[in-house]
Structure formats: C-alpha cells, structure tokens
Legacy VTK file of the C-alpha trace (Angstrom):
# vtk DataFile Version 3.0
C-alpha trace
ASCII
DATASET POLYDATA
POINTS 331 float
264.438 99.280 70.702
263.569 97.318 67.491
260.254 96.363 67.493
259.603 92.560 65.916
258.660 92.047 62.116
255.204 89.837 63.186
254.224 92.987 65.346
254.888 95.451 62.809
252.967 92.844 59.778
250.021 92.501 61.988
249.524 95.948 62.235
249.716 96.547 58.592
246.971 94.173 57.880
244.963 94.983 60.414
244.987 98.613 59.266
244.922 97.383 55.425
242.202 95.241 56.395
240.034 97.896 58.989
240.380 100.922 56.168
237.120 101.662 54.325
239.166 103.506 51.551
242.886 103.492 50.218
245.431 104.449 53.345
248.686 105.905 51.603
251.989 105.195 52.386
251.882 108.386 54.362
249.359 107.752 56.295
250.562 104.348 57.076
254.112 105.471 58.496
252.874 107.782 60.855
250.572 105.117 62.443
252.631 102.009 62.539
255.329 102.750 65.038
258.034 100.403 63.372
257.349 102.727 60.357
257.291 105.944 62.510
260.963 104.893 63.989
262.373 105.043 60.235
265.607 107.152 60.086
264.775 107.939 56.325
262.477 107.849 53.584
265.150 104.992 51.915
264.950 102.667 54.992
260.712 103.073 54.608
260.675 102.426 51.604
261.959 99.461 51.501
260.766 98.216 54.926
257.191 98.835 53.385
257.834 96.768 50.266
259.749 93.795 52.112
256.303 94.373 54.494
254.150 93.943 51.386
255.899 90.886 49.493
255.383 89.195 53.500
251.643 90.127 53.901
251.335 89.022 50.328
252.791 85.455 50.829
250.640 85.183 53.689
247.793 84.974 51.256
246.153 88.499 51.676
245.361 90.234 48.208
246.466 93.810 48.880
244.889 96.337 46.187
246.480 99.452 45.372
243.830 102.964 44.350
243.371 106.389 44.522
240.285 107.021 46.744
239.653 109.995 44.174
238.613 108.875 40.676
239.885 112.101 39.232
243.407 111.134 40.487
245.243 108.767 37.853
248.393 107.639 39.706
247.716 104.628 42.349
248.715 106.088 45.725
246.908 104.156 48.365
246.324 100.450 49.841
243.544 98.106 50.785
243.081 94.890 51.674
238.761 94.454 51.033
237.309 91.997 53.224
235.124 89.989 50.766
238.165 89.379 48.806
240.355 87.928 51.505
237.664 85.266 53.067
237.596 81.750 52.751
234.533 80.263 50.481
232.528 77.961 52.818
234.154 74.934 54.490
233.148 71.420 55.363
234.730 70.304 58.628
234.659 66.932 60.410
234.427 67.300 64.674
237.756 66.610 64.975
238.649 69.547 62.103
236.400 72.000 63.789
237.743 71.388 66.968
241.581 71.792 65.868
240.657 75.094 63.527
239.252 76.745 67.448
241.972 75.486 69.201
244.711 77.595 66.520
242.315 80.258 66.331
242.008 80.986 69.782
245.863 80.506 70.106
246.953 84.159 69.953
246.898 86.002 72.970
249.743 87.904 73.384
249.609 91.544 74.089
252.033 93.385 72.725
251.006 92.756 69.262
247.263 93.385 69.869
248.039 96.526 71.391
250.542 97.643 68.921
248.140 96.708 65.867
245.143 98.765 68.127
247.752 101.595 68.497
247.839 102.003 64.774
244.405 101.593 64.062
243.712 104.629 66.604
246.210 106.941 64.982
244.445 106.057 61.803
241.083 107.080 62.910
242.196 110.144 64.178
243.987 111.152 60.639
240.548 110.682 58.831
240.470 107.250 58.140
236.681 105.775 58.178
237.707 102.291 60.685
235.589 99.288 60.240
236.865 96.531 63.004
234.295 93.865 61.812
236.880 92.042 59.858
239.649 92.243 61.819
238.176 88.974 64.031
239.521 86.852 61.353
243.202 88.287 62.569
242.898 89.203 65.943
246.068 87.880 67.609
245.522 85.939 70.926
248.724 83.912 71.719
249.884 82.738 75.568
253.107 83.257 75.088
255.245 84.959 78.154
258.390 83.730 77.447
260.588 86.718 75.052
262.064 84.169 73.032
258.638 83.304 71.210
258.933 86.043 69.037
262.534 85.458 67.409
261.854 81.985 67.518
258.757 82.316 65.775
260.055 84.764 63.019
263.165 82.160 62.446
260.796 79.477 61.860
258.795 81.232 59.617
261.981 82.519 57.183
263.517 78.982 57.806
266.725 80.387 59.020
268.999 79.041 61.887
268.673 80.588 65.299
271.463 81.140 68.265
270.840 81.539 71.632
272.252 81.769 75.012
270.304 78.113 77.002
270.822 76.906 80.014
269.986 73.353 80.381
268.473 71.627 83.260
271.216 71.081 86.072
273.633 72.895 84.071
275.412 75.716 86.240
276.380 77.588 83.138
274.309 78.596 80.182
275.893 77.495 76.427
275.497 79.185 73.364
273.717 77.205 70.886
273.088 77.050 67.248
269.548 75.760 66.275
267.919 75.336 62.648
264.164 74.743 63.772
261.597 72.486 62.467
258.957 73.755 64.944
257.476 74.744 68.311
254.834 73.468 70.351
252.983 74.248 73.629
253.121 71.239 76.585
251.408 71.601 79.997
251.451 75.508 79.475
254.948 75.945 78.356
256.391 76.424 75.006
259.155 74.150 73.475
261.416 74.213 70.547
262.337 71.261 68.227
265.294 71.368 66.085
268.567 70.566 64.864
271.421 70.925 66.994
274.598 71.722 64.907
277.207 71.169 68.158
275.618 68.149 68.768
274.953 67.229 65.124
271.349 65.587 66.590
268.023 66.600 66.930
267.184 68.534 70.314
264.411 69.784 72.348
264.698 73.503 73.579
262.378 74.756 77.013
261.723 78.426 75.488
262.006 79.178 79.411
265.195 78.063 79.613
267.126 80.433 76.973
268.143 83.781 78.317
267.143 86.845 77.515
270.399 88.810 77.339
271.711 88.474 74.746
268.685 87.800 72.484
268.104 85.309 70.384
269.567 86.032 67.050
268.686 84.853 63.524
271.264 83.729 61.424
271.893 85.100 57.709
271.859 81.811 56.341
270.441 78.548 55.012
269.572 75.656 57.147
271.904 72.523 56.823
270.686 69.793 57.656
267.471 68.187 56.206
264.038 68.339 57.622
262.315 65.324 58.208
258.951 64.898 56.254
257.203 63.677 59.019
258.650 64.657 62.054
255.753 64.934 64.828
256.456 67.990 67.228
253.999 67.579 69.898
255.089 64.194 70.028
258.683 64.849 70.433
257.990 67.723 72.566
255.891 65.202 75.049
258.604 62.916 75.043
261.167 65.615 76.332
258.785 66.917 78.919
259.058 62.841 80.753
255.485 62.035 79.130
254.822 59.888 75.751
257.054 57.498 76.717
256.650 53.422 75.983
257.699 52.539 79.604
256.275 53.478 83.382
258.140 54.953 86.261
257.398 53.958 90.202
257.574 56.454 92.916
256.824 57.499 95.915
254.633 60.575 96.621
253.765 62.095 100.710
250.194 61.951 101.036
248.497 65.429 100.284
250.992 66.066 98.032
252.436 66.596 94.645
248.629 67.047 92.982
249.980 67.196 89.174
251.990 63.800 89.478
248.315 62.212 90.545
246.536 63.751 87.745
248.871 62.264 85.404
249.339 59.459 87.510
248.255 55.366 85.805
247.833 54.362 89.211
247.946 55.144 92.901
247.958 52.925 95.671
248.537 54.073 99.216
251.566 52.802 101.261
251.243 53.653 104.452
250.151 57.069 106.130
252.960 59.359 105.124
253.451 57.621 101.419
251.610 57.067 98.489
253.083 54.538 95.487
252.473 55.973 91.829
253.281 54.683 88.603
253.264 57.319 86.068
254.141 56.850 81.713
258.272 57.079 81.780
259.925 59.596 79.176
262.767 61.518 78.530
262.661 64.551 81.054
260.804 62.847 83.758
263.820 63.572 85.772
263.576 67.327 85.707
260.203 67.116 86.731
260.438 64.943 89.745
263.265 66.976 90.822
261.160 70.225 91.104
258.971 68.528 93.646
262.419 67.755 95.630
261.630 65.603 99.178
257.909 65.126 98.319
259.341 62.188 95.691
261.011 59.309 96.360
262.101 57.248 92.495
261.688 53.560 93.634
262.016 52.366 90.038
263.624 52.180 87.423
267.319 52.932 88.853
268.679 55.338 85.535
265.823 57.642 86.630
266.392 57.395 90.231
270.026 57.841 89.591
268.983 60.986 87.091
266.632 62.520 89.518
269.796 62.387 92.301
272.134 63.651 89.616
269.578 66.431 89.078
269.528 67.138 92.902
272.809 67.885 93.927
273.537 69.789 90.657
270.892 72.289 91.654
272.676 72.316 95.426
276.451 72.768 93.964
277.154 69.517 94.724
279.401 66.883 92.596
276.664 64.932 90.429
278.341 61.440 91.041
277.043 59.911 93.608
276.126 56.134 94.385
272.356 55.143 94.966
271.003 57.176 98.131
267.285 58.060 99.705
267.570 61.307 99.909
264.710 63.271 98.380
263.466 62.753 94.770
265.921 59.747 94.938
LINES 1 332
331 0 1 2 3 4 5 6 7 8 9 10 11 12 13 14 15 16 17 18 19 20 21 22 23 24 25 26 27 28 29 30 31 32 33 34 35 36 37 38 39 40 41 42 43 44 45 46 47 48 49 50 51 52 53 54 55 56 57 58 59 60 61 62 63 64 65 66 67 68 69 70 71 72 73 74 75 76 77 78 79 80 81 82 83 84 85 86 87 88 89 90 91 92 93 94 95 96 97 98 99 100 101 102 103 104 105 106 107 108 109 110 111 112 113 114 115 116 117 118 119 120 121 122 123 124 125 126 127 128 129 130 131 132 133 134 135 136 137 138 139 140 141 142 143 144 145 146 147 148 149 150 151 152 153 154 155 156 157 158 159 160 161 162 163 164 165 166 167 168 169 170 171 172 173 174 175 176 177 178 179 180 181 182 183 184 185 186 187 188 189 190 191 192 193 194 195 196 197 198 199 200 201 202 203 204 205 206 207 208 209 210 211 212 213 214 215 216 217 218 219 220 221 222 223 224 225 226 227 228 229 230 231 232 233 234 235 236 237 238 239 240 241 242 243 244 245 246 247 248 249 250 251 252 253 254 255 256 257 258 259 260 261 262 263 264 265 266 267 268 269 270 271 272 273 274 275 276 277 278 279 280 281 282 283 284 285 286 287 288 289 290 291 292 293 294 295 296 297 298 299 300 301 302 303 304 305 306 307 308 309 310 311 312 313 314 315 316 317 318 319 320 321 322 323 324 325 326 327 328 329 330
C-alpha cells in the first residue's frame, strides 16, 4: 500500500531535525518505511532527492557532513535546530490566538506514529535522538475522513484532483474533477473549495461525502481556471454548510429537541407544549441540515427551503423528489 508523500516528509524532518550528528542516506532508508518499501536503489534515489527539494521549499535548511572530520566526501544530513527557528516575533491577541489555533491543528495519527516509527529505528541504529525540537513539527491534525490526505497533497502541488462524491440526496455518486483553492474545517467537519470543471463554477465539496474506493487521484496537470485573489474559504465553506447567510429561516422545533439548531438559533419562542418556533441565519445547505433531524423540524418559512428540505426527504426514502407543499416532517 503506498504510503502518502506528507507522511513520508514529516518523517524525514523529524529525523533530520531529532539527529545530533549527520544520518546517511543509509541510515535514513532503513528507518523511514516509504524508503524501506523501495524496489531499488534508482527509485531511492530519486524519491530522496524529490524528498529533499520538498523539505527544502518548506523552508528547512538541510546541511549535508561527514560526522568524521577525517572523512572528505559529504555523506550525511542534518537539519540543526538553531538554524531552522524563527528570530523573535511580535504578535497582536488576535495573531497569537490564530498562530495556537494552526499550531494545535495537527492531530492525526498516522503521521505521528509513522514519523515516531522512524525516529525509534534510528535510535536503535546508533543515532544520539534529541526530541526537544521536534515540538515545533509535531503533527496534530483532526482529520478522520481518508480523503484529507490526497486532498491536502493536491493543494499543496496545485494540481487538479478527481474523485468519486456523492452529493446530498443524490442516489448515485459522480465522478468529479476539482482544481482546489482550499479546505477548511466547519462545525467539526472538513470541506473542500474549488473549481468544478463539469460544472464550469465554483463548488463546495463535504470531504465526508467522497468515497473511498476508488481514491482520490491527483491529476498530472496544470490547473485551468484562475484563482481568485481573494477568495475567503471559511466564508464560502459557512455558506455551504446553511450558515453565513444574509437572510433568516423560521421553523419549527419539538420541545426537548434538536439541541444544535438552539445553540445556533437568533431566537426561540415557544409555541405551544409540543413546538418551539426558531429563527435561525438562512444559507446555502440549510436544507441538508434540517433534513438530518427529519420529524423533529417543521420549515414554516421561507417556502424554497421548505420545498428543499421535502425534496431532501423523499430522496433519502426512494421517493420521486417532486412533490407539492406538504407537513410532513422537516417540511
């Protein structure tokens, strides 16, 4: 199974970066298992050097030494601490707060543990380990869904992306063909913003939503359409998941129920005894999400989203989606 090119880069700098002396090439392909899996010396090679250029770019200052002085020829790598470590740095609240937030961002597993795996096999070769610098790259992202990782690599080589997505309501997933401009977390769940090409527009993407077989492939090729200069993500992505929006949405709600709508809820006024009235900010995707909560919601206004919530409905039952104005749950 191919391991992903972020896993196998963080484990080369965090070795790089842990080593008290020069780690040779050697050393580093029998502790990195991307490097380990190999077929031949060729393929290394130039996985290593591709590995390099990336960690490089990243802004890391990898030295190459002998660790003895009688040795002329350069044989082993380093990345020293004090050399890769920002000078100091005035930050505003605000600032501060943002820089924690993205720092504390990574937390997903299998590329801590696959960096930690290398270190390890390191150590036990000989190599002195010093993990005091490696807080300034310890990975900690909250990312369960398996498309992350492709996703994230596309984005970073700027390179269009196709997947396998089914949309909300849809009973059939579509292939689709995405050149992203970013991703951003809502709410707990991950999102992806980019340009459709078979629908020629931009698009939002639920990272839950696209499929796992077959993975999500990146494309050997330039993006085509422009990206916008200021194109705001996390407000794109709010607007997709039914928040953000300029107008308000009315519904119905069964007492004791439906506890997220109240939190995010502008008002709440109760009805009688078995119904609460909310009014909650009206965006794209509010439909999906009143749907999920099925006979608990009742849409009392405005009629498209009562109309999209019912569409929603009977999609999700195998029913045919038109249908006239009803009171049937979520309607």
């Amino acid at each position: 199974m191919a391991i992903p090119k972020q896993e196998r880069l963080v484990s080369l700098v965090m070795c790089l970066l842990a080593a008290r002396r020069y780690v040779t090439k050697e050393e580093l392909r029998t502790s990195i298992e991307s490097y380990r899996l190999c077929t031949s010396d060729e393929a290394f090679d130039r996985m290593f050097e591709r590995d390099k250029d990336d960690v490089r770019e990243l802004g890391f200052t990898i030295e190459t030494g002998a660790n003895d002085p009688l040795v002329e020829s350069a044989d082993g790598y380093r990345i020293r601490p004090e050399h890769n470590t920002l000078p100091p740095v005035d930050l505003d609240p605000e600032e501060a707060a943002a820089l924690a937030l993205a720092a504390g961002a990574w937390q997903q597993s299998s590329l801590s543990g696959a960096a930690t795996g290398a270190l390890y096999k390191l150590k036990a070769a000989g190599v002195e380990i010093d993990t005091a610098p490696l807080t300034s790259v310890e990975p900690r992202v909250a990312a369960r869904e398996s498309a992350f990782g492709p996703l994230l690599e596309a984005l970073r080589t700027r390179r269009p992306v196709q997947f396998s997505y089914r949309a909300s309501g849809a009973a059939e997933p579509r292939v689709r063909i995405v050149e992203p401009w970013g991703m951003s977390c809502w709410r707990g769940r991950w999102y992806l913003v980019g340009w459709a090409r078979d629908r020629e527009e931009q698009r939002v993407f639920r990272l839950e939503r696209v499929l796992d077989k077959p993975k999500p492939r990146i494309l050997r090729e330039q993006l085509r359409a422009p990206v916008p200069e200021n194109v705001d993500i996390r407000a794109q992505v709010a607007r997709f998941a039914g928040e953000g929006g300029e107008g308000s949405a009315r519904i119905r709600l069964r007492s004791g129920a439906g506890f997220p709508l109240r939190a995010r809820a502008t008002a709440v006024k109760p009805v009688d005894e078995a119904w609460d009235e909310l009014e909650l900010p009206y965006g794209h995707g509010l439909h999906n999400w009143l749907a999920e909560f099925g006979a608990e919601v009742v849409v009392v206004d405005p009629p498209e989203l009562r109309a999209a919530v019912i569409r929603q409905l009977r999609a999700a039952a195998g029913l045919p989606v038109a249908f006239g104005a009803g009171s049937e749950g979520a309607a």
